[in-house]
DSSP file (Angstrom, degrees, kcal/mol; ACC not computed):
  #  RESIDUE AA STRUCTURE BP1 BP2  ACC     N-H-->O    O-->H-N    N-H-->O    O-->H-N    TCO  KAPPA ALPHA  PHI   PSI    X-CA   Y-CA   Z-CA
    1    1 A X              0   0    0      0, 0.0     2,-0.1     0, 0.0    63,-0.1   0.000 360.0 360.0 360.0 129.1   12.9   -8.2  -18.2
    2    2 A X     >  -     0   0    0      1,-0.1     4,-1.0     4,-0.0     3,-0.3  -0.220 360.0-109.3 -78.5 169.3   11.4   -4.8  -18.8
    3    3 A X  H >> S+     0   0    0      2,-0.2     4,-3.3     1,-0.2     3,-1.9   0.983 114.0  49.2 -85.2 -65.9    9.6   -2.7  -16.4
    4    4 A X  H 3> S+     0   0    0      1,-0.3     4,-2.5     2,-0.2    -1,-0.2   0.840 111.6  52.1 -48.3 -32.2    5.8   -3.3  -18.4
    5    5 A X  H 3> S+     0   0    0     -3,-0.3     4,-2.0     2,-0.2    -1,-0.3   0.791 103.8  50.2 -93.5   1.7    6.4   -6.7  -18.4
    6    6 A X  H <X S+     0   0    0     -3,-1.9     4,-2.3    -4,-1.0    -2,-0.2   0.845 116.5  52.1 -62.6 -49.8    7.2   -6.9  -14.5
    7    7 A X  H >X S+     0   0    0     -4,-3.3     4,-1.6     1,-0.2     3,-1.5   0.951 108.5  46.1 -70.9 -77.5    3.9   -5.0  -14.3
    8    8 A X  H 3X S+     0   0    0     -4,-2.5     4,-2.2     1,-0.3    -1,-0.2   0.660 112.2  46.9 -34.8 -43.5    2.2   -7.1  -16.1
    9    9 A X  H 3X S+     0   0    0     -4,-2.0     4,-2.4     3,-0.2    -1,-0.3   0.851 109.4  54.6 -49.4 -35.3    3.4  -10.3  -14.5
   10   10 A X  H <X S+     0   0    0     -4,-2.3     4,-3.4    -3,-1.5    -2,-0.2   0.996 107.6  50.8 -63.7 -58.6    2.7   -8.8  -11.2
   11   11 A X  H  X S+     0   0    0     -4,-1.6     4,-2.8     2,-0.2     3,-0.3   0.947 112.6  54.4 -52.9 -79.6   -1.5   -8.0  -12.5
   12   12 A X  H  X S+     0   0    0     -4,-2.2     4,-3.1     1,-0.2    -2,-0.3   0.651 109.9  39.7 -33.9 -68.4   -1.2  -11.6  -13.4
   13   13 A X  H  <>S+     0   0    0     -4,-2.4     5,-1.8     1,-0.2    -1,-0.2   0.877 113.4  53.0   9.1 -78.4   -0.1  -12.7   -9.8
   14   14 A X  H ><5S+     0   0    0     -4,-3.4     3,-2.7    -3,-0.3    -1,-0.2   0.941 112.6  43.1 -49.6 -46.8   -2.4  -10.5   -8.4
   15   15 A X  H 3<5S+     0   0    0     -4,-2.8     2,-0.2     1,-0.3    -2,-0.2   0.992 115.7  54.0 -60.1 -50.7   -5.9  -12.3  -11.0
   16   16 A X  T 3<5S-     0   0    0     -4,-3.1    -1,-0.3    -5,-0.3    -2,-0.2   0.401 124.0-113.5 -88.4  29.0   -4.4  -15.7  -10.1
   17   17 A X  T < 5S+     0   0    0     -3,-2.7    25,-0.3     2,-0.3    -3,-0.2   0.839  82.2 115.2  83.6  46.9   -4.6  -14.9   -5.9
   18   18 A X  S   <S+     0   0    0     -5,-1.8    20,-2.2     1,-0.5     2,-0.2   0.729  78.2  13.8 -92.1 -24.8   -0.7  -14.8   -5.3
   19   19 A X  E     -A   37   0A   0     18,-0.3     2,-0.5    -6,-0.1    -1,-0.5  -0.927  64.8-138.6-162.0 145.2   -0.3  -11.4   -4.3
   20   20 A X  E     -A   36   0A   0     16,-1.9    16,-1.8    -2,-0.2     2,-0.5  -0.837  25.5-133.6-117.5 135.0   -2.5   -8.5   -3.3
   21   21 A X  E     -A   35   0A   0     -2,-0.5     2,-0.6    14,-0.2    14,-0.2  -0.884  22.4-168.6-103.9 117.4   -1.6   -4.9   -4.8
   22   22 A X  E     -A   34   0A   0     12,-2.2    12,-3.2    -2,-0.5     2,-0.4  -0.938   7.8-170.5-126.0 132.5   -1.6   -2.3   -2.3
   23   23 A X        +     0   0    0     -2,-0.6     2,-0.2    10,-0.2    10,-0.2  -0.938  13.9 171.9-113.1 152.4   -1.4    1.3   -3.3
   24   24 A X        -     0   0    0      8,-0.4     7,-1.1    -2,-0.4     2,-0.2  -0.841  23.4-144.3-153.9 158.9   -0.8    4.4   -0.4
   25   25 A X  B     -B   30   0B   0     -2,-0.2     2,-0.5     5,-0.2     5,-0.2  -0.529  12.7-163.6-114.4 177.3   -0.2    7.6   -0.3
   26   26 A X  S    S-     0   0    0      3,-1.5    -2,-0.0    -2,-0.2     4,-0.0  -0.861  83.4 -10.5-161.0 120.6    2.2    9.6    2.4
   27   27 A X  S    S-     0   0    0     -2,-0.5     3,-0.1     1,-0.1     0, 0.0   0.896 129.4 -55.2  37.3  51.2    2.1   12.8    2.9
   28   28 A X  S    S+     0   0    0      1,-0.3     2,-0.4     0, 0.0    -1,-0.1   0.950 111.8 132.2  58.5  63.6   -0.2   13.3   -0.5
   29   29 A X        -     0   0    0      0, 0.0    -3,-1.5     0, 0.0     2,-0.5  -0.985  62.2-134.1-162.9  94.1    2.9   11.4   -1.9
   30   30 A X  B     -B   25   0B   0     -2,-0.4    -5,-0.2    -5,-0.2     2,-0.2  -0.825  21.4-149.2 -78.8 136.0    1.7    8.4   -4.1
   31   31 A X        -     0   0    0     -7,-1.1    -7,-0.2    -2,-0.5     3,-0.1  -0.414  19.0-107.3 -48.2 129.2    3.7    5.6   -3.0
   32   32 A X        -     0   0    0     -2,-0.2     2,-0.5     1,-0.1    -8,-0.4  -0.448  59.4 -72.0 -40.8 165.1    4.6    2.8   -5.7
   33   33 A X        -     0   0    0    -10,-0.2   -10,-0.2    -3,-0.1    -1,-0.1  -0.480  41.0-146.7 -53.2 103.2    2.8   -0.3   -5.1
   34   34 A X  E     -A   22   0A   0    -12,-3.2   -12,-2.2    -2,-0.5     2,-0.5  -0.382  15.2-143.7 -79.7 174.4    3.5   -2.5   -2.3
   35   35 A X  E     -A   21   0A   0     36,-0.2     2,-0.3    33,-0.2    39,-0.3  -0.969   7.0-160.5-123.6 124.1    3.0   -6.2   -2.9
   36   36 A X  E     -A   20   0A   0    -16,-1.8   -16,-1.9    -2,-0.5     2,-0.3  -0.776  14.8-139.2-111.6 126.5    1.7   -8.4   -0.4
   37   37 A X  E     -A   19   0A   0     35,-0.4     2,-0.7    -2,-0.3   -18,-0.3  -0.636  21.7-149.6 -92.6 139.0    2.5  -12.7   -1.0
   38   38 A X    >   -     0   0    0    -20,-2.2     3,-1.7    -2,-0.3     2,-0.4  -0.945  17.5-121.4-131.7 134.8   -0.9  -14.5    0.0
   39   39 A X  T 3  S+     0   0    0     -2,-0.7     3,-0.1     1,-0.3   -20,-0.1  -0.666  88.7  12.2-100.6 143.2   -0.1  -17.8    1.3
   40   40 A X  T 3  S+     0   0    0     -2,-0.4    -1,-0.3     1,-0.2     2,-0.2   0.397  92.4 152.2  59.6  19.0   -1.5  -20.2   -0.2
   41   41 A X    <   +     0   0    0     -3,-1.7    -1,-0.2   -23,-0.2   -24,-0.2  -0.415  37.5   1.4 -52.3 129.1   -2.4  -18.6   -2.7
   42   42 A X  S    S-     0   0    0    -25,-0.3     2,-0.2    -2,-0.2   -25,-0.1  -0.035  91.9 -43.7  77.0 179.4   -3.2  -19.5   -6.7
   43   43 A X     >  -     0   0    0    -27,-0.1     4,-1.0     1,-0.1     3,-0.3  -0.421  42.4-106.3-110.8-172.6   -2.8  -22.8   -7.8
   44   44 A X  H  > S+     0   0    0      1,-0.2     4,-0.5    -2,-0.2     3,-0.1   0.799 117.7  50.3  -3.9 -77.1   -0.7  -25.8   -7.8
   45   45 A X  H  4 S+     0   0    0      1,-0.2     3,-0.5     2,-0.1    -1,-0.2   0.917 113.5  45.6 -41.8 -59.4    0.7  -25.2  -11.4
   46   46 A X  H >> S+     0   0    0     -3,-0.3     3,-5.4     1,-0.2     4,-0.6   0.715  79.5 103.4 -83.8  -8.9    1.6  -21.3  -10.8
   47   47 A X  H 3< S+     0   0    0     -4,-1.0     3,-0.4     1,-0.3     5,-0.2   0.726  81.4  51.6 -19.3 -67.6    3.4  -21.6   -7.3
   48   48 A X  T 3< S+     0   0    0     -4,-0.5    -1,-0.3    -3,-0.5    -2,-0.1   0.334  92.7  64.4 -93.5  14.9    6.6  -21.3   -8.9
   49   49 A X  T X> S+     0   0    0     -3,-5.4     4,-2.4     2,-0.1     3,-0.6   0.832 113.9  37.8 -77.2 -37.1    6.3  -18.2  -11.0
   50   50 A X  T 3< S+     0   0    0     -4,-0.6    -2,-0.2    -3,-0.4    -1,-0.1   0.263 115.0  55.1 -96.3  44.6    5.8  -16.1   -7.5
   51   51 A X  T 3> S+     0   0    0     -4,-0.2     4,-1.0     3,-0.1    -1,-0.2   0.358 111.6  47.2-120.0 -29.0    8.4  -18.2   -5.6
   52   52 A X  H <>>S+     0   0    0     -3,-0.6     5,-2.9    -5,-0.2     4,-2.4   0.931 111.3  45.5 -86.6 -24.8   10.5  -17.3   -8.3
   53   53 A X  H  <5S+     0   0    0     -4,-2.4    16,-0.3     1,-0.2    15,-0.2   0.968 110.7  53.9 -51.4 -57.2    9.9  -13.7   -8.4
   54   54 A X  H  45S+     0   0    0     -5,-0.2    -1,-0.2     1,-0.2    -2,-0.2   0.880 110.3  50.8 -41.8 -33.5   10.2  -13.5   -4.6
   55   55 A X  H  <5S-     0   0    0     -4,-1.0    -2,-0.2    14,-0.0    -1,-0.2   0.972 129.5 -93.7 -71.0 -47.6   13.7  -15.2   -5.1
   56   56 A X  T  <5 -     0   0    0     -4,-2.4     9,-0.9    -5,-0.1    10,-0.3   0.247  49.8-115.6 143.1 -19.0   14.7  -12.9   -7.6
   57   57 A X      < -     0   0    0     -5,-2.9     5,-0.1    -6,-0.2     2,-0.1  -0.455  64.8 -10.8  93.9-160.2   13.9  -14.3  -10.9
   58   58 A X  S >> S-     0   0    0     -2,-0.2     3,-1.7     1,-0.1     4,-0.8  -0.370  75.0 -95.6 -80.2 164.3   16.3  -15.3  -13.5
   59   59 A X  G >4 S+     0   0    0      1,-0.2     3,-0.8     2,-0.2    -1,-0.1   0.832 124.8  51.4 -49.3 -39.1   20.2  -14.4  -13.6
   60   60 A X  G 34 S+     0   0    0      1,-0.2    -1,-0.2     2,-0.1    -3,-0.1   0.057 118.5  33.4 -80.8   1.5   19.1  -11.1  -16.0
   61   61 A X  G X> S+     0   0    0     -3,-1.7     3,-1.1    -5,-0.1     4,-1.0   0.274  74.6 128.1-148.8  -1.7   16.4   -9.7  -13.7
   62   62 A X  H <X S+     0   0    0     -3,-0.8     4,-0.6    -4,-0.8     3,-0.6   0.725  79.4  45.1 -44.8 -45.4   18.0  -10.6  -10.4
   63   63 A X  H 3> S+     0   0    0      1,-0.2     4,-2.0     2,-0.2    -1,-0.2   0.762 104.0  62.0 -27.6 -54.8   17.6   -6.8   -9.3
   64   64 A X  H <4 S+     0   0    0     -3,-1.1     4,-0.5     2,-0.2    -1,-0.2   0.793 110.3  40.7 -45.8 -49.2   14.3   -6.6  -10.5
   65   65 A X  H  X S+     0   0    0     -4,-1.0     4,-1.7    -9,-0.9    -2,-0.2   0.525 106.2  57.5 -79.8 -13.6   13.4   -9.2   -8.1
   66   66 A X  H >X S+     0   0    0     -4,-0.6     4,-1.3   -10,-0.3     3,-1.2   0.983 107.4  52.1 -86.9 -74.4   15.3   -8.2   -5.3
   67   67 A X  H 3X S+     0   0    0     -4,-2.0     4,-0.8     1,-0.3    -2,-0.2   0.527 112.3  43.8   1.7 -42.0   13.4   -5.1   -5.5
   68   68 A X  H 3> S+     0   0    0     -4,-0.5     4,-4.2     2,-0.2     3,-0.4   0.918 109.4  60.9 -93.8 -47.3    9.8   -7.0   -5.6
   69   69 A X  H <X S+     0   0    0     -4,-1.7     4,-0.7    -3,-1.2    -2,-0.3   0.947 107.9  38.0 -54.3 -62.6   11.2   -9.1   -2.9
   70   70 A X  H ><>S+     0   0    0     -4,-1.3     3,-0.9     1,-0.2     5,-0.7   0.928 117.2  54.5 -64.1 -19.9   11.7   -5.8   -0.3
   71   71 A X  H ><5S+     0   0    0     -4,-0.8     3,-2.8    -3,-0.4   -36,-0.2   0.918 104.3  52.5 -82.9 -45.0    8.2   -4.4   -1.8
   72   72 A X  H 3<5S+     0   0    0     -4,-4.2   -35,-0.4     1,-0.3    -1,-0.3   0.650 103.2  61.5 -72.6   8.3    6.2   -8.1   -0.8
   73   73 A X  T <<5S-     0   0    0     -3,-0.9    -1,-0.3    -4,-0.7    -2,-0.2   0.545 111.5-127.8 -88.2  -6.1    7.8   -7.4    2.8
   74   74 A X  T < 5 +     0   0    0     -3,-2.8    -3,-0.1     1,-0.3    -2,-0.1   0.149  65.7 134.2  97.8 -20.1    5.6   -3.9    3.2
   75   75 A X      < -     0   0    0     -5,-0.7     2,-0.4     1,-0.1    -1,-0.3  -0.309  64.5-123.0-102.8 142.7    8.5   -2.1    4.0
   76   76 A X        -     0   0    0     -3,-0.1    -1,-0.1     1,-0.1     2,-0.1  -0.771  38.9-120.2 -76.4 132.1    8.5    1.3    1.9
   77   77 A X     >  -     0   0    0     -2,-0.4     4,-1.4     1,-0.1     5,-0.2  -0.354  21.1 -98.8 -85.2 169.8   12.0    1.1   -0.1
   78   78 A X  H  > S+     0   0    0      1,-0.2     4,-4.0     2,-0.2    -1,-0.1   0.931 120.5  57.4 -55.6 -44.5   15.0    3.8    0.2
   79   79 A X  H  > S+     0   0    0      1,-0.2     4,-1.4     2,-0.2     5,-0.3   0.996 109.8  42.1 -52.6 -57.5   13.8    5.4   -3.1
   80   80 A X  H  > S+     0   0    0      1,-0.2     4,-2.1     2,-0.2    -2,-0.2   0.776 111.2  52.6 -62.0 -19.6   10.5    6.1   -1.9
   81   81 A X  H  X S+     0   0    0     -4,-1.4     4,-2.6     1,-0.2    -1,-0.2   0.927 114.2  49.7 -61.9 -47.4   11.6    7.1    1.2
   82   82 A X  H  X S+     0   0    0     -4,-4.0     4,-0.5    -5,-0.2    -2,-0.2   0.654 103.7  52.6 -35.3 -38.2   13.6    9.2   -0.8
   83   83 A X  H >X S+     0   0    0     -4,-1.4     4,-1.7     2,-0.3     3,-1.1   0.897 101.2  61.8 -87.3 -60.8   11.3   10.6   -2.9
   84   84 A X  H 3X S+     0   0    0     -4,-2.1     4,-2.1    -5,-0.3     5,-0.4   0.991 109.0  41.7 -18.6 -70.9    9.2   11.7   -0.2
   85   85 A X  H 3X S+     0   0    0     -4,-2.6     4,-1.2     1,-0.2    -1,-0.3   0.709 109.5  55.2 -80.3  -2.5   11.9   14.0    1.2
   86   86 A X  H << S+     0   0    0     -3,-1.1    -1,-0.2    -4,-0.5    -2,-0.2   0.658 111.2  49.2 -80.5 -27.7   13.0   15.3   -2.1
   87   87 A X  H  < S+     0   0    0     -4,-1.7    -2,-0.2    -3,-0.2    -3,-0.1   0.867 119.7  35.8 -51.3 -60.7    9.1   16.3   -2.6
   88   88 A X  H  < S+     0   0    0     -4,-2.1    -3,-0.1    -5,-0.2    -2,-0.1   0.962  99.4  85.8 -84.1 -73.3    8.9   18.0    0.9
   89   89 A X  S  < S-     0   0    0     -4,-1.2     2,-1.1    -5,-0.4    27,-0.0  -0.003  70.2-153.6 -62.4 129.1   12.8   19.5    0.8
   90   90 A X  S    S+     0   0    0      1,-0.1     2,-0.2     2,-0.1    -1,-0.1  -0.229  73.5  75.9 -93.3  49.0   12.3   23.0   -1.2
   91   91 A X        -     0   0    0     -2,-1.1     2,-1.6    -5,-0.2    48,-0.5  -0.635  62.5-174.6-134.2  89.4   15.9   23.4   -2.6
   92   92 A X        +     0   0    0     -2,-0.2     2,-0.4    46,-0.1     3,-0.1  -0.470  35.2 114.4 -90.0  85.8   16.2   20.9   -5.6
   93   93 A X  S    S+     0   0    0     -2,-1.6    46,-0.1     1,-0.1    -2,-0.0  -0.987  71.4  25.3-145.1 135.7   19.9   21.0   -6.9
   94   94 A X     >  +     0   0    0     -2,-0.4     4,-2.9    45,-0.1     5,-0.3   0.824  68.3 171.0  98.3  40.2   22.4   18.1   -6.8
   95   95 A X  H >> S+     0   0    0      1,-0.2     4,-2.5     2,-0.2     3,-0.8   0.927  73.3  49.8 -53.5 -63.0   19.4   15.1   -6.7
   96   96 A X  H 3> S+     0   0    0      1,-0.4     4,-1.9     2,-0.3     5,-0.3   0.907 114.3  47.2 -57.4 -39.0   22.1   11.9   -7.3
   97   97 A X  H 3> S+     0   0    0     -3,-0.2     4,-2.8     1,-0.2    -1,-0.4   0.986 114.0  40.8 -85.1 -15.3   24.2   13.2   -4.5
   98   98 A X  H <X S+     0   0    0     -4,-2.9     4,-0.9    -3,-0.8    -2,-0.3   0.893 112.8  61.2 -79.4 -18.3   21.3   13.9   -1.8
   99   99 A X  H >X S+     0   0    0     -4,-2.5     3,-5.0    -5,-0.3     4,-1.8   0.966 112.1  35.6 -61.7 -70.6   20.0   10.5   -3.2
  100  100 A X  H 3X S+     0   0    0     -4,-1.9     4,-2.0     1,-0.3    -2,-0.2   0.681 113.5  54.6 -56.8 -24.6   23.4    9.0   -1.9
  101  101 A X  H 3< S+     0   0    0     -4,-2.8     4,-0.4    -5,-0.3    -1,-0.3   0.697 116.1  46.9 -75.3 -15.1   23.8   11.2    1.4
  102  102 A X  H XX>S+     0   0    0     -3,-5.0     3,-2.1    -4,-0.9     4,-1.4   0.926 105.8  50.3 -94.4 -43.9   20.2    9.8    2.0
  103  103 A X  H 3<5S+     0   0    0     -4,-1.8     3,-0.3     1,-0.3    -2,-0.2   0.928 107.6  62.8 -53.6 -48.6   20.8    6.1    1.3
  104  104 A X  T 3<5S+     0   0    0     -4,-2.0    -1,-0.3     1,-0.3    -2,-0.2   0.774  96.9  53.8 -53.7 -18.1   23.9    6.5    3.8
  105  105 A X  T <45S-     0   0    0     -3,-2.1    -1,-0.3    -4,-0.4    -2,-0.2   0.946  99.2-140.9 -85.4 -39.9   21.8    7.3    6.7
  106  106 A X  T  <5 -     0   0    0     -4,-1.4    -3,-0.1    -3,-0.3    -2,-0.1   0.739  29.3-163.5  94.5  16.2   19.9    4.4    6.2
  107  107 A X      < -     0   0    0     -5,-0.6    -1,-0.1     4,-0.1   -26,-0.1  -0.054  12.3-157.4 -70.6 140.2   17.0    6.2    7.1
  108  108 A X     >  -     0   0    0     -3,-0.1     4,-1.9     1,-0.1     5,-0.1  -0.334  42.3 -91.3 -99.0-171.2   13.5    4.5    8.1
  109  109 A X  H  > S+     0   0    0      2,-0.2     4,-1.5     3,-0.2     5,-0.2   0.839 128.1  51.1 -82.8 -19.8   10.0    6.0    8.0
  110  110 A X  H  > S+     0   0    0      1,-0.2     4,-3.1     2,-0.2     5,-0.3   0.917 109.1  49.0 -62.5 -74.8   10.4    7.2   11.7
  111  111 A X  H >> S+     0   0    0      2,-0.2     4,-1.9     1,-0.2     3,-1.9   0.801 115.3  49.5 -22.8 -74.0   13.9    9.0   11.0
  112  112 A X  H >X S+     0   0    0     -4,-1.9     4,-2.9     1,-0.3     3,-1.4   0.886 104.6  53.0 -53.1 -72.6   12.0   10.6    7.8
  113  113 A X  H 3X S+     0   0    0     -4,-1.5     4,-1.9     1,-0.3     5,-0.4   0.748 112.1  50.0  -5.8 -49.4    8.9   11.8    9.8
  114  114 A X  H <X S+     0   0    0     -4,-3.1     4,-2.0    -3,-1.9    -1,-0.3   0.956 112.8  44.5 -84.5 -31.6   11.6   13.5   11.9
  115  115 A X  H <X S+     0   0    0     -4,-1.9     4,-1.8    -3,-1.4    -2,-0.2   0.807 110.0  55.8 -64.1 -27.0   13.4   15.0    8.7
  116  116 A X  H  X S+     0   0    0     -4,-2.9     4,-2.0    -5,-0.3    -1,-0.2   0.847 114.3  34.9 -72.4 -29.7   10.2   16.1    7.3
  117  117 A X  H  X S+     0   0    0     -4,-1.9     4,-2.4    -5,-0.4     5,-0.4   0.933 118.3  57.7 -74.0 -50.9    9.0   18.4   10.6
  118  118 A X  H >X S+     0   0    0     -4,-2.0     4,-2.5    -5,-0.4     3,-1.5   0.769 111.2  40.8 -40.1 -78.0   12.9   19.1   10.8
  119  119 A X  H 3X S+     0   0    0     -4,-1.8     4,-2.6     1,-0.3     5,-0.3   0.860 113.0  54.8 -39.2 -67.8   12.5   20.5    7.2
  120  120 A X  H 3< S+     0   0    0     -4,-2.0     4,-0.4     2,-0.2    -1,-0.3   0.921 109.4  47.1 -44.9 -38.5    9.1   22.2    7.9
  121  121 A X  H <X S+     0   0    0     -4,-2.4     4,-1.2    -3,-1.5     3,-0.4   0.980 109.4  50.2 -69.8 -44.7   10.5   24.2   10.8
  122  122 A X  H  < S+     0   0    0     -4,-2.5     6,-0.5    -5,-0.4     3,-0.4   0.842 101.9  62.1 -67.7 -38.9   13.5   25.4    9.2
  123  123 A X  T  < S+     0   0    0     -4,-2.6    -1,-0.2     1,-0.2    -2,-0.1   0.562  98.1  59.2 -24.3 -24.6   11.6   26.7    6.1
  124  124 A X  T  4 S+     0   0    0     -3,-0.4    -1,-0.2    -4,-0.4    -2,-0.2   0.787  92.6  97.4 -99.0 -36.6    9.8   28.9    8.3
  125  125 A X  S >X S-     0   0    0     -4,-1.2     3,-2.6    -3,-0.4     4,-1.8  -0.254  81.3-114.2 -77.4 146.7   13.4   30.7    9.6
  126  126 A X  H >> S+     0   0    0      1,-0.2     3,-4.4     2,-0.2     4,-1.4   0.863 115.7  60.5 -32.6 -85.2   15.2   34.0    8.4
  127  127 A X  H 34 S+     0   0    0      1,-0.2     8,-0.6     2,-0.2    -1,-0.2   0.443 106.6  42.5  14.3 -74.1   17.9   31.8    7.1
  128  128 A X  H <4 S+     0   0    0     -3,-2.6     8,-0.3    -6,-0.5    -1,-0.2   0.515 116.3  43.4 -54.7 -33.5   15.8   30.0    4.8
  129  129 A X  H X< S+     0   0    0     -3,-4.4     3,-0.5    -4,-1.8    -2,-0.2   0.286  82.1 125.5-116.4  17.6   13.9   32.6    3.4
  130  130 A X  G >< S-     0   0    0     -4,-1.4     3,-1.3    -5,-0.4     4,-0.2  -0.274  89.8 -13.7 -47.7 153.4   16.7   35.3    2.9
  131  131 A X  G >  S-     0   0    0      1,-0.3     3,-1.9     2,-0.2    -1,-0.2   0.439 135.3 -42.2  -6.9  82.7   17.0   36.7   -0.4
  132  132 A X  G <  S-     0   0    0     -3,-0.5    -1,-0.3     1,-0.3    -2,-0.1   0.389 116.7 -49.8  64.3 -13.2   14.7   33.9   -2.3
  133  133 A X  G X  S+     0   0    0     -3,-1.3     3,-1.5    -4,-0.1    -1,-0.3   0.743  88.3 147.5 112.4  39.2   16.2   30.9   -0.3
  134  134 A X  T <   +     0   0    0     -3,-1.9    -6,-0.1     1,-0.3    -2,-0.1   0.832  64.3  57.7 -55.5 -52.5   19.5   31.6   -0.8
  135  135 A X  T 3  S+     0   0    0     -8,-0.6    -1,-0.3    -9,-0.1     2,-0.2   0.404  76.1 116.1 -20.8 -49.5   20.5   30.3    2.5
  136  136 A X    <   -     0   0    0     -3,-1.5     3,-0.1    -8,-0.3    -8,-0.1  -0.358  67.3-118.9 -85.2 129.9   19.1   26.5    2.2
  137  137 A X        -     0   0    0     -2,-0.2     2,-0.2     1,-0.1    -1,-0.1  -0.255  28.0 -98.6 -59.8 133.7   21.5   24.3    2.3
  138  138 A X    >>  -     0   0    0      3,-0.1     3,-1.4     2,-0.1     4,-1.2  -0.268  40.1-112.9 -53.7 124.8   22.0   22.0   -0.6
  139  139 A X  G >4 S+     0   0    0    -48,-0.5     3,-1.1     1,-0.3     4,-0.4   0.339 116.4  48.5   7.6 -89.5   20.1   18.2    0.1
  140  140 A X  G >> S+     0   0    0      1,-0.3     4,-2.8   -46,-0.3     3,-0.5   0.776 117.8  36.8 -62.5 -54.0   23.4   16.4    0.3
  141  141 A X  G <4 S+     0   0    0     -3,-1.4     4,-0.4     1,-0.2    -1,-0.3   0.906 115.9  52.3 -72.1 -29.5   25.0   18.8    2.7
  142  142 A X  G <<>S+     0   0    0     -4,-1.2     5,-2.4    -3,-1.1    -1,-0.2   0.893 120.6  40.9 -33.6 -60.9   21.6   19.3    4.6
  143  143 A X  T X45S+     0   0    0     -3,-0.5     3,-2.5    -4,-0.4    -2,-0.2   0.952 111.2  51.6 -51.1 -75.8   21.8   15.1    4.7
  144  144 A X  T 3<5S+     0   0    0     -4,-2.8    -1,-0.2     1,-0.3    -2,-0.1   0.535 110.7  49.7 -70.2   5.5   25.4   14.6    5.4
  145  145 A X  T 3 5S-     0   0    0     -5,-0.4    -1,-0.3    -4,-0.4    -2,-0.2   0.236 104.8-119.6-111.6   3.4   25.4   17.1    8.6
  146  146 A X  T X 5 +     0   0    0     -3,-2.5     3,-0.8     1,-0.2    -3,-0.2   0.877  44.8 178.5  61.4  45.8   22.5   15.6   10.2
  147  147 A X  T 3 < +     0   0    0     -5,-2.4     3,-0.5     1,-0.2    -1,-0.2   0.321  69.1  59.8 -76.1 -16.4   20.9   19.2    9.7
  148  148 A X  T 3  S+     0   0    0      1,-0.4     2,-0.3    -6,-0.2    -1,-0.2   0.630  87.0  65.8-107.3   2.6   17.4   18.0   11.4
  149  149 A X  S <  S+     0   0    0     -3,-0.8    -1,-0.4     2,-0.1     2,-0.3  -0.450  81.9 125.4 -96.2  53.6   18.8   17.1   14.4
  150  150 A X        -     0   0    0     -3,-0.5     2,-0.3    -2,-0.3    -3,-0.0  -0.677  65.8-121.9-146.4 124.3   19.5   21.4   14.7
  151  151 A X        -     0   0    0     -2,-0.3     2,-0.5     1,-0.0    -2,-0.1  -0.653  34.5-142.6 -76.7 145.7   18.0   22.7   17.8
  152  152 A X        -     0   0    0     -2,-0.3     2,-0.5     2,-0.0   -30,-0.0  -0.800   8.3-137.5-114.8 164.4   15.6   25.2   16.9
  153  153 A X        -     0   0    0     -2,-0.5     2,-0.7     2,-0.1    -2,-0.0  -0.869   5.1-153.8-112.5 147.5   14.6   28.3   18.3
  154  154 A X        +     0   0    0     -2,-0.5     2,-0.4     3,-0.0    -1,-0.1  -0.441  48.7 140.0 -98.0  52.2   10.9   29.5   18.6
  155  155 A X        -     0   0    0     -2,-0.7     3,-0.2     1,-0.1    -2,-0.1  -0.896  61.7-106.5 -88.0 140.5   12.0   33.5   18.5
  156  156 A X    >   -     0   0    0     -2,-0.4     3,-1.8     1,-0.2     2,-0.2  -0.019  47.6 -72.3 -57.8 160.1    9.7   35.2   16.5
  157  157 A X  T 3  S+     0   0    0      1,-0.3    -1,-0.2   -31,-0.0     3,-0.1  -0.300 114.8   6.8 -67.2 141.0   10.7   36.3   13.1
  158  158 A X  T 3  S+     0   0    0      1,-0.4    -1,-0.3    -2,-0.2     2,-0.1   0.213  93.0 123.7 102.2 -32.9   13.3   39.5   13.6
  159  159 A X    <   -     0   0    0     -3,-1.8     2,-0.5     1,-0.1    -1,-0.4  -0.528  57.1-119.3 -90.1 165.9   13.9   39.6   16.9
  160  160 A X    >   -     0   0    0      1,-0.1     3,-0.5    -3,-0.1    -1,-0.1  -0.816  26.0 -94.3-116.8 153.7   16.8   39.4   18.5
  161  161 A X  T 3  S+     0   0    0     -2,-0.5    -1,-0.1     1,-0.2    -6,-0.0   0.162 116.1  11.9 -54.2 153.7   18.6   36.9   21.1
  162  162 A X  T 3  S+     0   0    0     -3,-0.1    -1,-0.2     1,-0.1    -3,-0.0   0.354  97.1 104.7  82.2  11.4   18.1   38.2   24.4
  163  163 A X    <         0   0    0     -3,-0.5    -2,-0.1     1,-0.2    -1,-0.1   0.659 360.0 360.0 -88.8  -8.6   15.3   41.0   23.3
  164  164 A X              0   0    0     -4,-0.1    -1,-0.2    -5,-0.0    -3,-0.1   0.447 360.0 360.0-117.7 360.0   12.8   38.6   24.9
């Protein structure tokens, strides 16, 4: 099953009252569409096209449906979380591995929220902004070193420890 006709089943859902299409944004980030099941929804007769979608669908789209399946629980999925912080984090080189250093942390929207100030603060230090950004560590290694959990230090820019 192709991606247009997913969409299109899914607008179909939505006309015959099976599922509500909700779109958000996050941090001026459009989301994808979550999908919301309403129960009891549509009738009789279509009940078991979004009982099969929810399941997963046929053997040949089983992904596709596991996919639709985490989106009708609300939950924003690891790509979008992803996509969020690839948006935010200002060094883009080596996307497939910082996708896979992100998917290991498992991270949820709190854990992001803390990588996105983490990300703001550190942007703002010598480090970062040395000769063009030389400095910032690539995603994945940023990721796999737990780089937002870094104490930081408020010293203004330039000065130096113990001048204050």
């Amino acid at each position: 099953m192709g991606v247009s006709t997913l969409k299109n089943h899914l607008v179909s859902l939505a006309e015959a009252g099976f599922i509500k299409i909700i779109s958000q944004s996050y941090e001026g980030v459009s989301l994808p569409n979550h999908y919301q099941i309403i129960e009891g929804g549509g009738s009789e007769s279509g009940r078991g096209v979004g009982q099969n979608l929810a399941d997963g669908g046929s053997e040949s789209g089983r992904g596709v449906g596991q996919n639709l399946a985490t989106k009708l629980e609300g939950k924003p999925g690891i790509e979008t979380l992803f996509g969020v912080f690839w948006n935010k984090y200002p060094r883009k080189a080596g996307k497939d591995a910082a996708f896979i250093a992100f998917e290991k942390r498992k991270p949820d929207e709190q854990m992001l929220d803390e990588m996105l100030k983490a990300i703001e603060l550190q942007s703002e230090s010598d480090a970062w902004q040395k000769n063009d950004g030389q400095y910032i560590p690539h995603p994945s290694t940023w990721l796999n070193q737990g780089r937002w959990k870094d104490e930081q230090t408020n010293r203004p820019t330039g000065m130096l420890p113990g001048a204050i």
